[in-house]
Wavefront OBJ file of the C-alpha trace (Angstrom):
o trace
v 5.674 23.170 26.946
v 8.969 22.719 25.199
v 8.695 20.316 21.848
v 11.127 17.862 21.261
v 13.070 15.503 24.643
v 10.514 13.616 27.043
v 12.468 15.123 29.892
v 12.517 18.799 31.096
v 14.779 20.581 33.514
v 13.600 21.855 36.396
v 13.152 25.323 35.136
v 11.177 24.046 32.178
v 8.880 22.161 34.116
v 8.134 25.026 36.596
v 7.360 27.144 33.970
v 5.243 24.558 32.172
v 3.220 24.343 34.837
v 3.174 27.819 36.320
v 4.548 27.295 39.308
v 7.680 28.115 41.942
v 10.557 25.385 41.875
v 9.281 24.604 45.359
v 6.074 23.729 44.422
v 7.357 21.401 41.560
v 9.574 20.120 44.036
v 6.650 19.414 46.381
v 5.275 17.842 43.555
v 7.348 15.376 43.056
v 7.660 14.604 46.850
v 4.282 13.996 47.129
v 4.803 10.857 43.660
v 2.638 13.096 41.163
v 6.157 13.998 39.312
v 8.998 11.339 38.958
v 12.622 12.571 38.276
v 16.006 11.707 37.736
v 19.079 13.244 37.858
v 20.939 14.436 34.702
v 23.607 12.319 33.800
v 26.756 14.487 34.500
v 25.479 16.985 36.907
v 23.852 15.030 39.498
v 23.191 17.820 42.017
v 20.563 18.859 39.145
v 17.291 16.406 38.496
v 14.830 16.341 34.799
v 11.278 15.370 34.974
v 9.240 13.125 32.840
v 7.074 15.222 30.401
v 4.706 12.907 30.226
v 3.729 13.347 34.181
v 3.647 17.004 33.623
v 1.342 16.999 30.719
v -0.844 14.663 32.834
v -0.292 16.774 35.998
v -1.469 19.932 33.832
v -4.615 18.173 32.256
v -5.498 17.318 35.675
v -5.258 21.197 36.758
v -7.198 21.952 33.939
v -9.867 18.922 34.688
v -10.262 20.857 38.262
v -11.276 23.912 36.493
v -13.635 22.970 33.745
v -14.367 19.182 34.417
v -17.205 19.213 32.421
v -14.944 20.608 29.644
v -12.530 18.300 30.321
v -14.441 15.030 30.271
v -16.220 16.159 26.767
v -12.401 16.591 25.310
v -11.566 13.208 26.762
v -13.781 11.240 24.135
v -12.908 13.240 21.160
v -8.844 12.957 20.921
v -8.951 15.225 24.345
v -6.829 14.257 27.726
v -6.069 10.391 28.824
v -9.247 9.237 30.546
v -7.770 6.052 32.104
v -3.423 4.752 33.039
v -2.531 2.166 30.914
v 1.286 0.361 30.931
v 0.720 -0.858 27.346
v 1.176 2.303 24.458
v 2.687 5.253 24.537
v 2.262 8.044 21.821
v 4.654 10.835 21.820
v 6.748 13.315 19.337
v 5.862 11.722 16.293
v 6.539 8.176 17.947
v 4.879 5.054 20.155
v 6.264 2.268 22.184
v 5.401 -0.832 23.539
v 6.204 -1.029 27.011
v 8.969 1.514 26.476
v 10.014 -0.347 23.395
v 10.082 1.525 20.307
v 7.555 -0.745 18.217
v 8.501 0.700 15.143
v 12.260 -0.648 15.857
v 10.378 -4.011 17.082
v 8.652 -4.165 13.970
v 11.622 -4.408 12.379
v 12.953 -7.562 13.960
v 10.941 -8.944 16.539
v 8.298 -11.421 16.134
v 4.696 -11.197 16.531
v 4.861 -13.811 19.865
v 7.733 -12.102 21.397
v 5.454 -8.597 21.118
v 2.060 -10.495 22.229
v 4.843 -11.522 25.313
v 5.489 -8.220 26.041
v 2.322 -6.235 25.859
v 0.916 -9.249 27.627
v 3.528 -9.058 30.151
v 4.439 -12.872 30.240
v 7.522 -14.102 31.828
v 10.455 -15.710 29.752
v 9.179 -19.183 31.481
v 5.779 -18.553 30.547
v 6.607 -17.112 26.756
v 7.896 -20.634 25.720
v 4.745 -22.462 26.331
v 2.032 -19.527 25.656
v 1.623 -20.365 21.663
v 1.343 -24.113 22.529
v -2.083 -23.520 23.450
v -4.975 -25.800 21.379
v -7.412 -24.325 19.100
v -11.148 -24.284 21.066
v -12.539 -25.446 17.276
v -12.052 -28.915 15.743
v -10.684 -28.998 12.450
v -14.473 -29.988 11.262
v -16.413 -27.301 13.480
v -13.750 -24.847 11.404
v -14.531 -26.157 7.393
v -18.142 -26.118 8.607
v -17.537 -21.986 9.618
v -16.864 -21.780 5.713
v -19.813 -23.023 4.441
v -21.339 -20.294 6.632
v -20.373 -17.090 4.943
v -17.517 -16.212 2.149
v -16.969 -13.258 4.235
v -13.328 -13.675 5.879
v -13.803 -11.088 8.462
v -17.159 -12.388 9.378
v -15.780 -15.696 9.539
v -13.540 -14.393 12.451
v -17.005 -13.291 14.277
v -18.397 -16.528 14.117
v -15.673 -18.093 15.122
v -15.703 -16.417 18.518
v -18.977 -16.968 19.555
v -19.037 -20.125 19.056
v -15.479 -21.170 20.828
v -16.649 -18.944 23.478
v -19.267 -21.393 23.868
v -16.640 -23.871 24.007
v -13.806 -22.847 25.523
v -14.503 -22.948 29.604
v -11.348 -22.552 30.595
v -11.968 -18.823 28.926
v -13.919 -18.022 32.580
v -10.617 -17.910 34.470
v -9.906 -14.073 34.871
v -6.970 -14.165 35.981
v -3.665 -13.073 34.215
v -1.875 -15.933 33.292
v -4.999 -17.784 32.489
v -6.076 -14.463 30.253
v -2.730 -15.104 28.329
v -3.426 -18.475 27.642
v -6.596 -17.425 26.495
v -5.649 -15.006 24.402
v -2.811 -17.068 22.597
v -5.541 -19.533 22.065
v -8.101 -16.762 20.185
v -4.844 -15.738 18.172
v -4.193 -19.533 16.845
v -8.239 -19.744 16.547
v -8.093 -16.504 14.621
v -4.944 -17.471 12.481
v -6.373 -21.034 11.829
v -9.761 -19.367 10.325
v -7.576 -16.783 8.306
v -5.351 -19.523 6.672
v -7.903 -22.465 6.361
v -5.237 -24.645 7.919
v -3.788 -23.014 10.739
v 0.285 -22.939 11.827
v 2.249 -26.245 12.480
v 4.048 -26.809 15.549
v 6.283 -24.128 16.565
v 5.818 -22.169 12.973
v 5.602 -18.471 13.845
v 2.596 -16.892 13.043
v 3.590 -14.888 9.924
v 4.509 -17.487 7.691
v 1.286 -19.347 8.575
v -0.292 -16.429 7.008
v 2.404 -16.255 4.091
v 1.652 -20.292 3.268
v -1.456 -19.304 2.583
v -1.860 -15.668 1.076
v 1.618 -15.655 -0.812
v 3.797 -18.768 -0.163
v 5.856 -18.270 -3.739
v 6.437 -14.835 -2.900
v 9.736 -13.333 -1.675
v 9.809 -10.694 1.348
v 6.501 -11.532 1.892
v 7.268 -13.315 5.355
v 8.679 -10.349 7.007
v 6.189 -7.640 5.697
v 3.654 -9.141 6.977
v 5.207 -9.974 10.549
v 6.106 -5.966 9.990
v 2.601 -5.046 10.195
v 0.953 -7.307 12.589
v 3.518 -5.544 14.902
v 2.575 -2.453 13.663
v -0.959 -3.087 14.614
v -0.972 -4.903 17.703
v -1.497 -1.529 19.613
v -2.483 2.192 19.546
v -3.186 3.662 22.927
v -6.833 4.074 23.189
v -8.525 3.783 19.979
v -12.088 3.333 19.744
v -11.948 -0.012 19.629
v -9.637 -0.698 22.781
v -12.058 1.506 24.347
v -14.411 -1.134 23.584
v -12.536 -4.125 24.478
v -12.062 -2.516 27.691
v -15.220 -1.517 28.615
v -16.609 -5.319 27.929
v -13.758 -6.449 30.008
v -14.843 -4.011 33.061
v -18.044 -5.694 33.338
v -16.218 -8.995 33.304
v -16.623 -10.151 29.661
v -14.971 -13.344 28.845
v -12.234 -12.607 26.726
v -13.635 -14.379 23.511
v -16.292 -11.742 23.847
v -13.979 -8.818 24.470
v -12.469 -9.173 21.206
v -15.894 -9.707 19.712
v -16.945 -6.491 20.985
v -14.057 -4.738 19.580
v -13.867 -6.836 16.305
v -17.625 -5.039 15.615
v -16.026 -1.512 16.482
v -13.028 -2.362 14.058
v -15.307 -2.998 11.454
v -16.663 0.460 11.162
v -15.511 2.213 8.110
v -14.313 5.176 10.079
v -11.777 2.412 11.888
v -10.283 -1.190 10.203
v -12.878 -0.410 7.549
v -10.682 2.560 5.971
v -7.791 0.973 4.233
v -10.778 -1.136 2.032
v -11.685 2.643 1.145
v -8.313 3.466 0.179
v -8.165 0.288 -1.839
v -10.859 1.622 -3.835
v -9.206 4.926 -3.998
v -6.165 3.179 -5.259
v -8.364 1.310 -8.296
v -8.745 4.942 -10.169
v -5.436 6.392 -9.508
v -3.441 4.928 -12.539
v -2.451 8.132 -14.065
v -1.417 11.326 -11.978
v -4.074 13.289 -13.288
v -6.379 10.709 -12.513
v -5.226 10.244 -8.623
v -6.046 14.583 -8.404
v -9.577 13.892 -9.567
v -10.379 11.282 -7.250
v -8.889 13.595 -4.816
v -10.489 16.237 -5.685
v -14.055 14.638 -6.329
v -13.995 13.430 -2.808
v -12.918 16.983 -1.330
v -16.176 18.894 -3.707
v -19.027 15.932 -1.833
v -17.742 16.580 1.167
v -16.161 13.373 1.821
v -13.640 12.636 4.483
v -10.641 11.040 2.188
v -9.152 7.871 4.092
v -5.585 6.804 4.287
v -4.349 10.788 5.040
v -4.020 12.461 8.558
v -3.761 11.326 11.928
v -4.565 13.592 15.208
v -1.716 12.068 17.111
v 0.805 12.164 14.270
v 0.748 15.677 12.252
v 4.278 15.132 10.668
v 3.419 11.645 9.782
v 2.364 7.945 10.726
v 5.485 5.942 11.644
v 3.458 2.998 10.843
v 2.536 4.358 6.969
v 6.201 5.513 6.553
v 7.568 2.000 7.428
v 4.972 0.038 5.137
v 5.062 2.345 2.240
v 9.162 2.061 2.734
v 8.761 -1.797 1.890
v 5.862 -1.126 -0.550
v 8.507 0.570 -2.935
v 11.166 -2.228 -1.877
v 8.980 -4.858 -3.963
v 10.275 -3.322 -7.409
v 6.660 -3.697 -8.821
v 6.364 -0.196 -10.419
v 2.704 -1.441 -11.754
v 1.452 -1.470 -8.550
v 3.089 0.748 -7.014
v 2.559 3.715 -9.844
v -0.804 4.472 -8.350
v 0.208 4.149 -4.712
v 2.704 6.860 -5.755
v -0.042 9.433 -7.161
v -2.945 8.937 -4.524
v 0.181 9.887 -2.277
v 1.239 13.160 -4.114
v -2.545 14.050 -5.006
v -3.492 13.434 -1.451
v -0.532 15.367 0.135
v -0.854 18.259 -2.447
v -4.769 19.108 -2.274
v -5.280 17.567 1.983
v -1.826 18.830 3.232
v -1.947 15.810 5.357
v 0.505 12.397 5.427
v -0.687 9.054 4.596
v -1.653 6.650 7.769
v -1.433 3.347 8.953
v -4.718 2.462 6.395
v -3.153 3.827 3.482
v 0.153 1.877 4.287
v -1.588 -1.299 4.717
v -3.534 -0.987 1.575
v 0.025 -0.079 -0.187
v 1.248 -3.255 0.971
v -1.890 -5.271 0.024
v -1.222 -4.144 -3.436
v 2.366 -4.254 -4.106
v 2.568 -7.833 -2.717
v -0.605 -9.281 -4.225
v -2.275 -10.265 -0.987
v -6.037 -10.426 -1.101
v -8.122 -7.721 -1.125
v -10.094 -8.439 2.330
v -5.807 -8.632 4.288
v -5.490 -5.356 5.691
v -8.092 -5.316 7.792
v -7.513 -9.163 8.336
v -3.832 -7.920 9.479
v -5.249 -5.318 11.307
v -7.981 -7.447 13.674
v -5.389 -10.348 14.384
v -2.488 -7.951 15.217
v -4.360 -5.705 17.071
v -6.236 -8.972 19.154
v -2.814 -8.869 20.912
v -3.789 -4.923 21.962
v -7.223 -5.917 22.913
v -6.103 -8.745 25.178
v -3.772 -6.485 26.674
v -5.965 -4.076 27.679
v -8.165 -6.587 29.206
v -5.606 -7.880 31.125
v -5.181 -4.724 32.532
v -9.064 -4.112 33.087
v -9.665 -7.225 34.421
v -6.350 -6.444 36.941
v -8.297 -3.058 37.975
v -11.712 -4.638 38.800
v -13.695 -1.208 38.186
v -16.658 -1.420 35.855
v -16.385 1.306 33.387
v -19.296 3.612 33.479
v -18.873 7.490 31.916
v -21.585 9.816 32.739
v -23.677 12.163 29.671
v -24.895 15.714 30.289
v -28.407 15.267 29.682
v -29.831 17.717 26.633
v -33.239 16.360 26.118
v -36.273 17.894 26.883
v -36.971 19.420 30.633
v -38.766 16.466 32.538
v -42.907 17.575 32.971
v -42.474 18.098 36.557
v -40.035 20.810 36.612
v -42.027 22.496 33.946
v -44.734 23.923 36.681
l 1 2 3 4 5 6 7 8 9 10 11 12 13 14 15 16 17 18 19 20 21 22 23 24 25 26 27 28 29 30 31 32 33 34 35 36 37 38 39 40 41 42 43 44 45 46 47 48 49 50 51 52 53 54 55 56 57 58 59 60 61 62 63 64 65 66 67 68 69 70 71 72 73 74 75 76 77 78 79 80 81 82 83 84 85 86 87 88 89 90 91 92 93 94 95 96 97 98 99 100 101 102 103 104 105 106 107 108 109 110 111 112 113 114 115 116 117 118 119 120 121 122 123 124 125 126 127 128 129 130 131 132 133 134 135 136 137 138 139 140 141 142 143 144 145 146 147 148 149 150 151 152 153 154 155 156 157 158 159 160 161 162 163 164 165 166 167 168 169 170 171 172 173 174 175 176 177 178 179 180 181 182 183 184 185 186 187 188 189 190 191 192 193 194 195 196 197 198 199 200 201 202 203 204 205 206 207 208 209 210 211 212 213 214 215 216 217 218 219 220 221 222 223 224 225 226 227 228 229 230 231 232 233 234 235 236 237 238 239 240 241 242 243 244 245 246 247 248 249 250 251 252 253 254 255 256 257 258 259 260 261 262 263 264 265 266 267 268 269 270 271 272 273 274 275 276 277 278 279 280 281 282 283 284 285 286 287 288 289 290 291 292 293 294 295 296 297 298 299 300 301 302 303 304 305 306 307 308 309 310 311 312 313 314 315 316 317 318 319 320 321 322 323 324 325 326 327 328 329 330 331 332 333 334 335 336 337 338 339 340 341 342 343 344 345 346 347 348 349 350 351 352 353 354 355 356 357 358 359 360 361 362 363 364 365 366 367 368 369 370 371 372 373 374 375 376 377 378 379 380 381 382 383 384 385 386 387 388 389 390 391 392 393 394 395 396 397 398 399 400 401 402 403 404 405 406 407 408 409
């Protein structure tokens, strides 16, 4: 299929396909295709590549759908429609919104908004909601653990104890929900929450970097950045516990233990690490290299569904090197080379977090803090959507165990 435009001419598509004209045509009479006419030659129509490619994966399904379904789980074919994310030629959008533009102005409500799909009524009001946790019931969560992220876990079990209003399934009641688990989230973060009407990035800049300058916006940057991704492992997750009718405190606790891994959220603390020994160029190479001779998957380089780069990691390593602080960012600059050089791969959205953490002097534990309270916004969107669809989630596996004693005979 033709790289490059996310339409196709007629021709293209035909041929994409391989098929007649009249059986593309037939196609789209039938809704599998949607197509517009070119602007200027309106006697002549384009088709959405994205319907093709889903129109061929189906063909394909057909033939092999054993094949097909095995793919699906392992960066294969879309398994479910969603409205939210769309990945495509080295970009993704929000609701058809480029969210790497968005990221540069918009703020983290007005995206929650959107992938939420609230009204401009309803928008106003949404980040009004209470907290489900008294401001005692939250110091007492800190005597509990010094761990920030497992702070967050605790948190939502026990508001989801709380919080009854959390039962109503329905979409604008899911909303308010959801903005309530972001200020609960945002309140355990900070140790003193947001004040009336502040947006929710300076709440976290009050109390990570308040006397720093820029750090405001780079942080609003990536809790955009994260809010979504298509479906990741752990939106997988929150969507299967919202099939079976999970509350939504509990869909994001689901999730929040998927992010956790260190093959997910867990990585950019790995390339943190990483970072520590890469002072000197040569230095960067051997931990590089030492990595590569154990066998080790190296984390903060690649992505499957960007192989000429993260748009996320080029935006956050673009105001990593803004800040000025050539002491930090020295060894963000030779983990980059070394890794590009010896893995012939880009950095991703882990390694630009991490680059961030280090060139503003946030704490070591905010990436993935960043990255489970922007991507909440993801998780409650997809459960939105779930809980729209009412259809419990249940994948079948091809048995490979051993042959039951009865058929043995």
């Amino acid at each position: 299929m033709p790289a490059g435009s996310h339409y196709l001419t007629a021709t293209q598509a035909a041929d994409a396909l391989g098929v007649t004209r009249a059986t593309l045509y037939a196609y789209a009479s039938r809704g599998q295709l949607r197509s517009e006419a070119i602007p200027g030659r309106p006697r002549e129509r384009r088709y959405y590549r994205e319907d093709l490619e889903r129109l061929q994966q189906r063909k394909e399904a057909r033939r092999d759908p054993n094949a097909a379904a095995a793919r699906g789980l392992h960066w294969g074919g879309p398994v479910l429609d969603s409205g939210l994310t769309l990945i495509h030629d080295g970009r993704f959008y929000y609701r058809g919104r480029d969210a790497v533009q968005l990221a540069g102005t918009a703020s983290v409500e007005h995206v929650a908004a959107l992938l939420w799909a609230a009204d401009d009524t309803e928008r106003e009001q949404l980040f009004e909601q209470p907290c489900a946790l008294s401001p005692r019931q939250l110091a007492q969560l800190r005597t509990c653990t010094k761990d920030p992220f497992t702070r967050l876990q605790i948190a939502l079990c026990v508001a989801a104890a709380l919080d009854a209003a959390s039962c109503d399934l329905r979409p604008a009641a899911v909303r308010q929900t959801a903005a309530r688990i972001i200020r609960l989230l945002t309140k355990v973060i900070t140790r003193h929450g947001r004040r009336r009407r502040e947006p929710l990035h300076r709440a976290l800049q009050a109390a990570w970097a308040p006397k720093t300058d820029g750090v405001g916006d780079v942080i609003r940057t990536a809790l955009v950045l994260c809010a979504d991704h298509e479906l990741n492992v752990s939106a997988f997750t929150a969507r299967c516990a919202a099939s079976a009718g999970a509350s939504p405190y509990d869909v994001v606790s689901a999730a929040m233990a998927t992010l956790k891994g260190y093959k997910h959220g867990g990585a950019a603390d790995r390339v943190l690490s990483l970072l520590a020994g890469s002072g000197t160029p040569k230095r960067a190479r051997a931990v590089v290299a030492n990595g590569l001779r154990r066998g080790e998957h190296l984390p903060g380089f690649g992505h499957p569904l960007y192989p000429a780069g993260d748009p996320r990691a080029v935006l956050l390593l673009r105001l990593a090197q803004a800040t000025g602080n050539e002491v930090e960012w020295r060894p963000i600059r030779n983990l980059w080379r070394a890794g590009s050089e010896l893995l012939n791969e880009f950095p991703n959205l882990d390694f630009g977090l991490a680059a961030v953490t280090r060139t503003y002097l946030l704490p070591h534990e905010a990436p993935l803090l960043l990255f489970a309270l922007g991507r909440t916004i993801g998780w409650m969107a997809h459960a939105i959507e779930e809980y729209a669809s009412g259809q419990l989630i249940r994948p079948r596996a091809r048995y490979t165990g051993p042959v039951p004693e009865a058929s043995r005979a």
